[in-house]
N, C-alpha and C positions, 0 to 999 in steps of 0.2 A: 359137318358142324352146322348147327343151325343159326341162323341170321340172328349177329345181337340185337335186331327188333323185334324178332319173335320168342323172344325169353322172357317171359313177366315174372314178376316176381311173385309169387303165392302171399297172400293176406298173413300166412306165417310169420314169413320172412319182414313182411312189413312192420309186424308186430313186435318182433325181436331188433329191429332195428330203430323203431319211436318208444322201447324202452330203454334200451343202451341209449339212449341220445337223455333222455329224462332221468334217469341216471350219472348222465354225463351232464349238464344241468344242473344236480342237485350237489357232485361235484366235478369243478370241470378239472381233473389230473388223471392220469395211466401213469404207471410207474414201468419200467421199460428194464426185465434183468436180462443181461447174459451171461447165463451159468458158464463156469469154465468144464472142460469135460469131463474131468476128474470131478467134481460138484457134482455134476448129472448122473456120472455114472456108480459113485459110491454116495451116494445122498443119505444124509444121517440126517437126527435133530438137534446136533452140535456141531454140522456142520455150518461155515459162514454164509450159506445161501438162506438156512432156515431159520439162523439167528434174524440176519436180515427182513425176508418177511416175518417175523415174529415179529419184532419192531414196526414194521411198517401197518403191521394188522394192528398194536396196540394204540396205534397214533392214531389210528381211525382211516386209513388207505381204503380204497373199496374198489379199486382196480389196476390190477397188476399183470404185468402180459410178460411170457417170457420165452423168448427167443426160438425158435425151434430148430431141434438138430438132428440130425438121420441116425445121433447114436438111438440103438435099441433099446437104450435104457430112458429114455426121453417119456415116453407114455408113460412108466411106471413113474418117473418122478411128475407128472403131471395130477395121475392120479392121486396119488400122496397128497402133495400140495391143496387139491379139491376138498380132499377128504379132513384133512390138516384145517385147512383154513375156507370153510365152507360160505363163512360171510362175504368171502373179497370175491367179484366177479373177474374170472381170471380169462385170460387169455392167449394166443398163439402170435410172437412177432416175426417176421420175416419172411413168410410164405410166400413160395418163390413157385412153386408144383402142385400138380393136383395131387401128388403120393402124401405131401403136406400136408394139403388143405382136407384129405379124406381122414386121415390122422387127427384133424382138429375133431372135426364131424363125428368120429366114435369117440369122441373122449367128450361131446356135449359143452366142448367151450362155448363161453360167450359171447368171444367176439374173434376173431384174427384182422391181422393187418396183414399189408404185401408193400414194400416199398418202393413199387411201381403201381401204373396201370396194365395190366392186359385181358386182352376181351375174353381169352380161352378160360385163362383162372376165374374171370368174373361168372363170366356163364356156368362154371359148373360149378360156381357159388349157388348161384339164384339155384340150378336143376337140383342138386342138395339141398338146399333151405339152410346156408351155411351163411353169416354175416361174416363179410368180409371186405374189408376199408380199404381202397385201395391208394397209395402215396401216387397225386399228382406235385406236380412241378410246376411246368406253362399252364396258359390259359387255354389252348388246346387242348393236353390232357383233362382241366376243371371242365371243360362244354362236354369231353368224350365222356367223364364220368356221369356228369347230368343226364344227359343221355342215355345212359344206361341205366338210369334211373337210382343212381348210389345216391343216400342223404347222408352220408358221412363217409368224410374224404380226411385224408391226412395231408396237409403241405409238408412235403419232404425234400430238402433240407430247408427248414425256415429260417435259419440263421441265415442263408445265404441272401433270401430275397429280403429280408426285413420287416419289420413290422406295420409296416404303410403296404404291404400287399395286398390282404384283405380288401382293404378300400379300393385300391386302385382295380380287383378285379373287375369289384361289385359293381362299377360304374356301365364297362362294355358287353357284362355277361349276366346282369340282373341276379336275382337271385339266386344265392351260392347254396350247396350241401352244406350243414353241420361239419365244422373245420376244424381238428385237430392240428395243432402246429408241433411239427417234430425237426428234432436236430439241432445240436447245438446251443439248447436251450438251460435256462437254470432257473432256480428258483426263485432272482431277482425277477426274473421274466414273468412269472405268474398273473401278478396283475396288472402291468401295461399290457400285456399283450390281450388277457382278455377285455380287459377294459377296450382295446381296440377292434375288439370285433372277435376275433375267435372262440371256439365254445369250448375249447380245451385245449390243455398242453401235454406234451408226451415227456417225461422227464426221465433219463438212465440214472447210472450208479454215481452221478456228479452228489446225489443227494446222500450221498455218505463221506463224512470227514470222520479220518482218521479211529472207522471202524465203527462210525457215532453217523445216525441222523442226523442232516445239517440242520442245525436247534429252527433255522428260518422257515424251515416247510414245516412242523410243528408248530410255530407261529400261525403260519398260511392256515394250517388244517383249523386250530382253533377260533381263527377269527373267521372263520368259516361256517362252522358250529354256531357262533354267535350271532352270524348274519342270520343263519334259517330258525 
């Protein structure tokens, strides 16, 4: 394998990466599904996963990432989804493999996440030209990722560390990657947290009551519209 100093990233890769970040920017949310398996594997447009994003598309969502699973049917509902909802830049969460991460790469996603770091998956991100965010933790993993030249990292689990992390990194490690905060998070969280420094939140299915968008990220999305 070759040395993660010797893997640059291609001006591609760079490019697809300061556009998902300006993107992310213009809104900072990812909405975070995991299909159940039966969903994945019989996927209609009345079923509750397509209800779901259908809603989440009409609210104005523009980034949605969902879970990836070794079922076989997982591509085809990806593809679907693509073709279904061609506005939302969609995504791969969990990638844990390169068998994963090559799965994302033919399917042309936008972005994937991995809820670690490791150097093997990362490297054969950049040798792909595949964006891929990798979840640090400590401030070890945030230098290991800098390092590797990632500008969008996930803090994963951020509920745990709090929202005074950000800060506390920024002070002994200078300037941080573009931070997605994931875990544990809700829609109250949206604006102290960015307000505190982070450039986006990762939100799961907590944003569904009772079969209903929680009416508050509707709020979010709209005064959102009206700030730009």
């Amino acid at each position: 394998m070759q040395n993660t100093s010797e893997i640059k990233r291609s001006s591609a890769l760079i490019e697809i990466e300061e556009r998902f970040i300006s993107s992310l920017i213009s809104q900072p949310l990812v909405v975070v599904l995991r299909p159940s398996q039966d969903e994945i594997t019989s996927f209609k447009t009345n079923n509750s996963l397509y209800q779901l994003v259908q809603n989440l598309k009409e609210v104005g969502v523009k980034h949605i990432e969902i879970s990836w699973s070794p079922n076989s049917y997982w591509s085809s509902l990806m593809r679907t989804l693509k073709e279904e909802f061609s506005t939302v830049q969609w995504g791969a969460a969990s990638i844990t493999t390169q068998a994963a991460l090559d799965a994302v790469k033919d399917l042309d996603l936008s972005f994937a996440m991995t809820p670690f770091l490791d150097n093997s998956l990362q490297n054969h991100a950049i040798e792909i030209h595949q964006l891929l965010i990798p979840g640090v933790f400590s401030p070890s993993e945030m230098n290991q990722a800098k390092n590797l030249g990632c500008r969008v990292v996930k803090l994963f689990p951020a509920s745990v560390v709090g929202i005074q992390y950000c800060e506390q990194l920024s002070s002994p490690l200078g300037e941080l990657p573009f931070m997605i905060a994931a875990g544990g998070l809700k829609v109250s969280d949206l604006q102290p947290w960015l307000a505190a420094g982070y450039g986006a939140l990762a939100l799961g299915r907590e944003l569904v009551r009772n079969k209903k968008l929680d009416p508050s990220l509707v709020d979010w999305l709209n005064a959102q519209l009206i700030k730009d």
